[in-house]
C-alpha positions as CSV (number, residue, x, y, z in Angstrom):
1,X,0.8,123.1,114.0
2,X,3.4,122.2,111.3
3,X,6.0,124.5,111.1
4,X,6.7,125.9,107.2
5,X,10.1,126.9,106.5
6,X,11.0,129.0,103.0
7,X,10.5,127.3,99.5
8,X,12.5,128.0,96.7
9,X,8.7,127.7,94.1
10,X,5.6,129.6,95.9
11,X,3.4,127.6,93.7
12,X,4.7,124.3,95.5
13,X,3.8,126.3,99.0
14,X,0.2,126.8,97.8
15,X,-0.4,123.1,96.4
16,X,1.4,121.7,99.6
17,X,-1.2,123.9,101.5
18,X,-4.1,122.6,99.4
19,X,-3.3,118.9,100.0
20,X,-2.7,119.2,103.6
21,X,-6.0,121.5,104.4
22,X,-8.1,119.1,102.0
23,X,-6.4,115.6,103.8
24,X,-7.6,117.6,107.4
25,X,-11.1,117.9,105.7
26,X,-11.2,121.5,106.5
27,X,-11.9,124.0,103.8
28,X,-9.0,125.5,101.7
29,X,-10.0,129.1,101.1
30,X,-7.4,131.5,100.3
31,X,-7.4,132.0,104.2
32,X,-6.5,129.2,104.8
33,X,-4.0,128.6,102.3
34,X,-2.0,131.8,103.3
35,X,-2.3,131.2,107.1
36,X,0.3,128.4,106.4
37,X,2.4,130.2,104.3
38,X,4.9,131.7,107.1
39,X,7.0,134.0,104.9
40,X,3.8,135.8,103.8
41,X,4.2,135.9,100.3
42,X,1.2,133.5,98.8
43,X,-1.4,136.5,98.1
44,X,-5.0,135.2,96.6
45,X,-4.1,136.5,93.2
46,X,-1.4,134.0,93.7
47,X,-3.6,130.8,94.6
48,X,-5.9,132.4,91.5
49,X,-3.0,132.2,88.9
50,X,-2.9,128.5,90.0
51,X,-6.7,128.1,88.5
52,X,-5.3,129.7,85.4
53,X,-2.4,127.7,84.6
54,X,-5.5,124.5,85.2
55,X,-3.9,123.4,88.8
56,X,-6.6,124.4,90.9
57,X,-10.4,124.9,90.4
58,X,-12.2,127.4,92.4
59,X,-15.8,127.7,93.4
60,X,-17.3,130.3,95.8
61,X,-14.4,131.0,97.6
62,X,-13.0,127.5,97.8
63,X,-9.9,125.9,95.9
64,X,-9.7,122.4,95.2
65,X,-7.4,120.4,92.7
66,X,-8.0,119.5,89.0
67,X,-6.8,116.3,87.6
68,X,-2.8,117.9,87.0
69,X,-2.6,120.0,90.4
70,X,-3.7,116.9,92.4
71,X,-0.5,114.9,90.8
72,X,1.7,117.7,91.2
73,X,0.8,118.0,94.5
74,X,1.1,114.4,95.4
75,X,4.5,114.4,94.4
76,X,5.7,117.4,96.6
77,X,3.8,116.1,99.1
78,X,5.8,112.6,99.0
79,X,8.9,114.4,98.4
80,X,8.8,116.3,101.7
81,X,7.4,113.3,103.4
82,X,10.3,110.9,102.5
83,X,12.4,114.0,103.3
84,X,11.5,114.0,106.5
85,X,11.6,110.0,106.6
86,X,15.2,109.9,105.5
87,X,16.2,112.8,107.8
88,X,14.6,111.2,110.9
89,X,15.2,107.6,110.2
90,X,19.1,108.0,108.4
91,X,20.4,111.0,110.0
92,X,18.4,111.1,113.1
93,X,17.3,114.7,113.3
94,X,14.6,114.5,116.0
95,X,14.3,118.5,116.3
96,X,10.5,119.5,114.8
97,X,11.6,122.8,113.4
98,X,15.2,121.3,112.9
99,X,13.3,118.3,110.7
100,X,10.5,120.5,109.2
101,X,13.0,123.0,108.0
102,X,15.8,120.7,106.3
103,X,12.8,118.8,104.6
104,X,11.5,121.7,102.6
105,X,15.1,122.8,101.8
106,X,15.7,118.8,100.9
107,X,12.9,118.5,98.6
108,X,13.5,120.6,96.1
109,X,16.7,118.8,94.8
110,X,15.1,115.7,94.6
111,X,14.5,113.9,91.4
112,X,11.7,111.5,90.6
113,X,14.7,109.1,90.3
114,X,16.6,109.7,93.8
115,X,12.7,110.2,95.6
116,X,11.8,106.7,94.5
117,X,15.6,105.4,95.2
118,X,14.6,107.5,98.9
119,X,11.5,105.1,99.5
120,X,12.8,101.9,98.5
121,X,16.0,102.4,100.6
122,X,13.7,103.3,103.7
123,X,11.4,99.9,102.9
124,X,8.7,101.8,100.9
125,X,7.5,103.9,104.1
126,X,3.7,104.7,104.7
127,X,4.0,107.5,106.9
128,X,6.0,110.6,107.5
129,X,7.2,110.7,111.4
130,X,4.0,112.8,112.0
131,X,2.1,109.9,111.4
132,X,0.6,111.7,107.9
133,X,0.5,109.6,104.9
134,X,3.5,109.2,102.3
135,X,1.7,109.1,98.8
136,X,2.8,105.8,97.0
137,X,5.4,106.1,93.8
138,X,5.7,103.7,91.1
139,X,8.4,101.9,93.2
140,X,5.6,100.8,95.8
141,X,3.4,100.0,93.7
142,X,5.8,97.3,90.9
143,X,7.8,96.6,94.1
144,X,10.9,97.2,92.4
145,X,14.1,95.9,94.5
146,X,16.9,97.6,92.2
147,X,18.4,99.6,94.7
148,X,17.6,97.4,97.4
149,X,20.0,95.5,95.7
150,X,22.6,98.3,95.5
151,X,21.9,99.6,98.7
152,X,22.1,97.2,101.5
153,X,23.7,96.1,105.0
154,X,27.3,95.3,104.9
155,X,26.6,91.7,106.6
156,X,24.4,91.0,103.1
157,X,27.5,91.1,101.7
158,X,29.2,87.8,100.4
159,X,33.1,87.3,100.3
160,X,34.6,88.4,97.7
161,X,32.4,91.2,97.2
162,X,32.8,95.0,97.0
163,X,31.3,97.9,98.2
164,X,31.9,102.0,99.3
165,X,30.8,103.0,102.2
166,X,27.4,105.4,101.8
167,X,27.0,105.7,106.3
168,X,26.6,104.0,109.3
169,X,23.7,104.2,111.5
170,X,25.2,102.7,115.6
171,X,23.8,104.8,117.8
172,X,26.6,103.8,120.1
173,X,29.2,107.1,119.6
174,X,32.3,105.1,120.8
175,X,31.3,102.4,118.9
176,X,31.2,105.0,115.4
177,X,34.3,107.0,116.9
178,X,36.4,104.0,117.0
179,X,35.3,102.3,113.4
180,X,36.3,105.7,112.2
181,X,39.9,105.7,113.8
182,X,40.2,102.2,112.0
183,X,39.7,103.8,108.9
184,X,36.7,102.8,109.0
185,X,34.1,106.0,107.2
186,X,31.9,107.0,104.6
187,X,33.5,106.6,101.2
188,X,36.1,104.1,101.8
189,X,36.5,100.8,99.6
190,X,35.5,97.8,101.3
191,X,36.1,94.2,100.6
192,X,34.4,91.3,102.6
193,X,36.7,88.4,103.2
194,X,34.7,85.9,105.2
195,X,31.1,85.5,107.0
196,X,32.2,83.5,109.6
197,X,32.9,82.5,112.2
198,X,33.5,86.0,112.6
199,X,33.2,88.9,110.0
200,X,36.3,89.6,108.5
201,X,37.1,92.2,105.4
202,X,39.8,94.5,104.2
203,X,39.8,98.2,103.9
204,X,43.0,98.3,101.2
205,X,45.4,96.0,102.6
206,X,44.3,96.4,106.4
207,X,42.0,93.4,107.4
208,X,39.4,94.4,110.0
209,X,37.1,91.8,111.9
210,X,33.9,93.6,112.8
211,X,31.0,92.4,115.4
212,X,28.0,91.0,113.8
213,X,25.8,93.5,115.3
214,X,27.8,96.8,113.6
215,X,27.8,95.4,110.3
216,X,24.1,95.5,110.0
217,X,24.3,99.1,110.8
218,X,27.1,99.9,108.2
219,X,25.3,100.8,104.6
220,X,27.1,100.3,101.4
221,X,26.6,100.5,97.8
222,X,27.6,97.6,95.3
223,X,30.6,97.8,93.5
């Protein structure tokens, strides 16, 4: 069973609860709803004041979504998933409560701006590392490719181009450890200076030649 950790809007807990009970094809009756809800605070006047505001319906016991709850809920629900997406895949926590935990933290300070900026950085994703489906943003579906064009692999850099350093993804410590010693880190100015025959570029005035491999493993933004 998923792991909840605390979220800052209790209304997000219950619609997050509603969409993942209804996607198991199980019934999502207050019982339900509140059985995920670790901290204990969702109560069924709660999940009621939802049917108020005209995010859920109810009917004999059971909560579904009207047409406003289901997109509200769709968008935590792909904001926790591309959470956990980013955290796994970028910053490789592999931890479940460790991942589950950060993700609902995460979330919340998410814009629609940096959650679609999220998916086309990760190549539009289709599932959360659980396997459950991401819910598709207006990025997936006009196939945008703006940041993709901002944020890329140093090697798609030409020379003579610019960029800052947003991380580096090796998996090889000594490898990381010893880029970083070179000056070599997130935030520095970097300037490519040739392709080949090896990759050459200059952090300031200090010219650095960098294996093919690393560079595709060192993310940068346009400048």
């Amino acid at each position: 069973m998923e792991k909840k950790c605390c979220l800052h809007d209790p209304s997000d807990e219950v619609l997050e609860a509603v969409w993942v009970i209804m996607e198991r094809k199980m019934t999502a009756d207050a019982g339900a709803i509140m059985e995920r809800d670790r901290r204990g605070i969702v109560t069924e006047e709660m999940i009621d004041s939802l049917v108020d505001r005209g995010l859920l319906t109810k009917k004999g016991g059971n909560y579904g979504f009207t047409g406003d709850g289901r997109k509200k809920g769709e968008k935590i629900i792909r904001r926790h998933r591309l959470a956990e997406r980013l955290l796994a895949d970028v910053l490789d926590v592999r931890e479940e409560e460790n991942l589950e935990s950060n993700a609902c933290r995460f979330e919340h300070f998410l814009t629609p701006e940096v959650t679609d900026h999220i998916c086309i950085l990760l190549g539009h994703p289709k599932t959360c590392p659980h396997g459950n489906p991401i819910p598709p943003g207006e990025c997936c579906e006009t196939a945008q490719s703006h940041v993709e064009s901002a944020v890329i692999p140093l090697s798609q850099l030409r020379p003579g181009e610019k960029g800052r350093v947003l991380y580096m993804t090796m998996k090889d410590h000594s490898r990381l450890d010893r880029l970083t010693s070179l000056g070599l880190f997130p935030g520095r100015q970097i300037k490519v200076h040739q392709r080949e025959p090896s990759f050459v570029v200059f952090l300031d005035e200090t010219q650095l030649a960098l294996d093919k491999r690393i560079v595709e493993d060192i993310y940068i933004v346009r400048k």
